[in-house]
C-alpha positions in Angstrom: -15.5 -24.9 -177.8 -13.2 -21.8 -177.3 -9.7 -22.7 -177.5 -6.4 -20.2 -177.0 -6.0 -17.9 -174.6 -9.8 -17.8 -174.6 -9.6 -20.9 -172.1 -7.5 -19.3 -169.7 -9.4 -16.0 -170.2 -12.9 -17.8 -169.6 -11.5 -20.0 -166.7 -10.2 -16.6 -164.9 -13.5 -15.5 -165.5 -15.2 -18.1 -164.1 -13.0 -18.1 -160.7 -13.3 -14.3 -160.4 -17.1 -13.6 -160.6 -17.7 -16.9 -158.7 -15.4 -15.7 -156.1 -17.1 -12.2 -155.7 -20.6 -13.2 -156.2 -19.5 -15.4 -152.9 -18.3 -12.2 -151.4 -21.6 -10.6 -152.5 -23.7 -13.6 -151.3 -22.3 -13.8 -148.0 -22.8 -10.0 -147.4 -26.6 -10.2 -148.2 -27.3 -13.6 -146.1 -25.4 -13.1 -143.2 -23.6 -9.6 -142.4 -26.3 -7.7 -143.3 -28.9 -9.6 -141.8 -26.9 -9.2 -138.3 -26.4 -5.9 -138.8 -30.1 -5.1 -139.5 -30.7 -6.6 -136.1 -28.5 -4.4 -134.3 -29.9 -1.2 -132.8 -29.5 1.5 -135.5 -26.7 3.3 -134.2 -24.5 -0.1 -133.7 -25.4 -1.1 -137.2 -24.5 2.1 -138.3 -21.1 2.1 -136.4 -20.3 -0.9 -137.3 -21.4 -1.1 -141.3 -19.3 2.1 -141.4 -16.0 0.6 -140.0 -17.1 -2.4 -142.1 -16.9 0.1 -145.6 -13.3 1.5 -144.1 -11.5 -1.5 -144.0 -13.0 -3.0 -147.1 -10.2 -0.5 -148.6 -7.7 -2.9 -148.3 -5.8 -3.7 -150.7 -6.4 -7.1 -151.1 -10.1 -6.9 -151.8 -9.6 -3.8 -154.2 -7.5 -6.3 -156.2 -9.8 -8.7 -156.6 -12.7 -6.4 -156.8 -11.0 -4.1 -159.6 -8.7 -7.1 -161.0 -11.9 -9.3 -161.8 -13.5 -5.9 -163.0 -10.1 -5.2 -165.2 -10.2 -8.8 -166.6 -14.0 -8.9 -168.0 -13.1 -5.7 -169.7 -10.1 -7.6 -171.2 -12.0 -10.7 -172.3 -14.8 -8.3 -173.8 -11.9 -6.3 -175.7 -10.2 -9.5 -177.1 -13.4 -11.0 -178.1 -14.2 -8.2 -179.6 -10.9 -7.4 -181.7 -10.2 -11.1 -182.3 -14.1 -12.4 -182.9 -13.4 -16.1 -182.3 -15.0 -18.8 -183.7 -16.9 -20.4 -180.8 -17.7 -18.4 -177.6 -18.5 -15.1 -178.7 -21.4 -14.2 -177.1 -20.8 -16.2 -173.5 -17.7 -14.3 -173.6 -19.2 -11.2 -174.1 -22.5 -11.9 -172.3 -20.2 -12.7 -169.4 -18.0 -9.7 -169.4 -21.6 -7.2 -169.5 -22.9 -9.1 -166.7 -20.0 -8.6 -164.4 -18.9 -5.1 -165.2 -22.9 -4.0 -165.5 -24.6 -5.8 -162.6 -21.4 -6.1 -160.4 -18.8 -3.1 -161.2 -21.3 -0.6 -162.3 -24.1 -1.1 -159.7 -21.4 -1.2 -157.4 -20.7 2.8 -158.6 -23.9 3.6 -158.5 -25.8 2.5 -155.9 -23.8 0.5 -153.2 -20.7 3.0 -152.7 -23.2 6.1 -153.0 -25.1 4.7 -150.3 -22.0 4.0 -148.3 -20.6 7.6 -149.1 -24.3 9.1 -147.5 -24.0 6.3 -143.9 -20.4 7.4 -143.5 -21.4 11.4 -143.2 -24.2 10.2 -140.3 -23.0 9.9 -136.9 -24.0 7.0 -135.1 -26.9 7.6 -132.6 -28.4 10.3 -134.1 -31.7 10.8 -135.1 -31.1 11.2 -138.3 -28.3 8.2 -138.6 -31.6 5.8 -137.1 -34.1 7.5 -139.5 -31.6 6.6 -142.6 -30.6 3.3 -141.0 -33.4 0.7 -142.3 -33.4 3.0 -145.8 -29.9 2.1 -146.5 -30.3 -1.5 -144.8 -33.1 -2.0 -147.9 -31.8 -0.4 -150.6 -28.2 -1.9 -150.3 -28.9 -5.3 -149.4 -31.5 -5.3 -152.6 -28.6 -3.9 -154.8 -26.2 -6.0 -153.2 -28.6 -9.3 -154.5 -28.4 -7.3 -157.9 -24.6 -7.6 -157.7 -25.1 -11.3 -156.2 -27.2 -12.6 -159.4 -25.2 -10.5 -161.6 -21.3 -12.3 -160.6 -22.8 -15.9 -160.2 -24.4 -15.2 -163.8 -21.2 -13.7 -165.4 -19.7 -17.6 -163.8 -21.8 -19.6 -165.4 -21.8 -17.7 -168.7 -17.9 -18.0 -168.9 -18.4 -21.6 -167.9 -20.7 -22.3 -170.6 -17.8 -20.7 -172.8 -15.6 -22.9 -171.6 -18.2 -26.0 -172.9 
């Protein structure tokens, strides 16, 4: 069992990929499931303000904070090698900034970056429209599987 500030490390952990692979989950099974049964140019208009206001400062906390703490566990396990823990810590820390952070990068905000330049109810915004609707909801399950499994690898630290 991991002891030290591994415990509180680990238990951060836990609460901060289980809270965004909530975040994540809740996208995929409901918001984008309405949205994909909107007409294209209202689930364009409205997945686009959706993006804008997910700038907020609160959510960029949580999503950079959780991504800023999995770096720190993985650096501290790696300097201080503890005894017990060493590879859920690190498993868990790869999981989160791989499959939640990095897909995040590079597929979910690209995607995002290519809506927001469509206008709404035009042809081309309701050509794109069920593209992006399948290729982001299937990277946002990536980034669903990928938080939940960064929990319960920092949990299993934790046992």
């Amino acid at each position: 069992m991991i002891d030290g500030p591994y415990v509180v490390l680990a238990a951060l952990g836990v609460l901060g990929a289980g809270l965004m692979a909530g975040v994540f989950c809740a996208f995929s099974a409901l918001v984008m499931r309405a949205l994909k049964a909107l007409p294209p140019a209202q689930g364009v208009a409205a997945m686009n303000a959706i993006n804008s206001s997910a700038m907020t400062p609160a959510f960029m906390l949580v999503f950079l904070g959780v991504a800023a703490l999995c770096a720190v566990i993985a650096v501290v396990t790696f300097v201080l090698w503890p005894d017990d823990g060493t590879v859920e810590l690190l498993l868990g820390s790869a999981l989160y900034l791989a499959g939640s952070f990095g897909v995040t990068v590079v597929a979910n905000v690209p995607r995002n970056e290519q809506l927001m330049k469509l206008e709404a109810g035009t042809p081309e915004a309701a050509a794109y429209w069920p593209v992006y609707v399948r290729e982001w909801t299937m990277w946002n399950h990536v980034r669903t599987v990928a938080s939940a499994a960064a929990a319960v690898v920092y949990l299993l630290a934790l046992t």
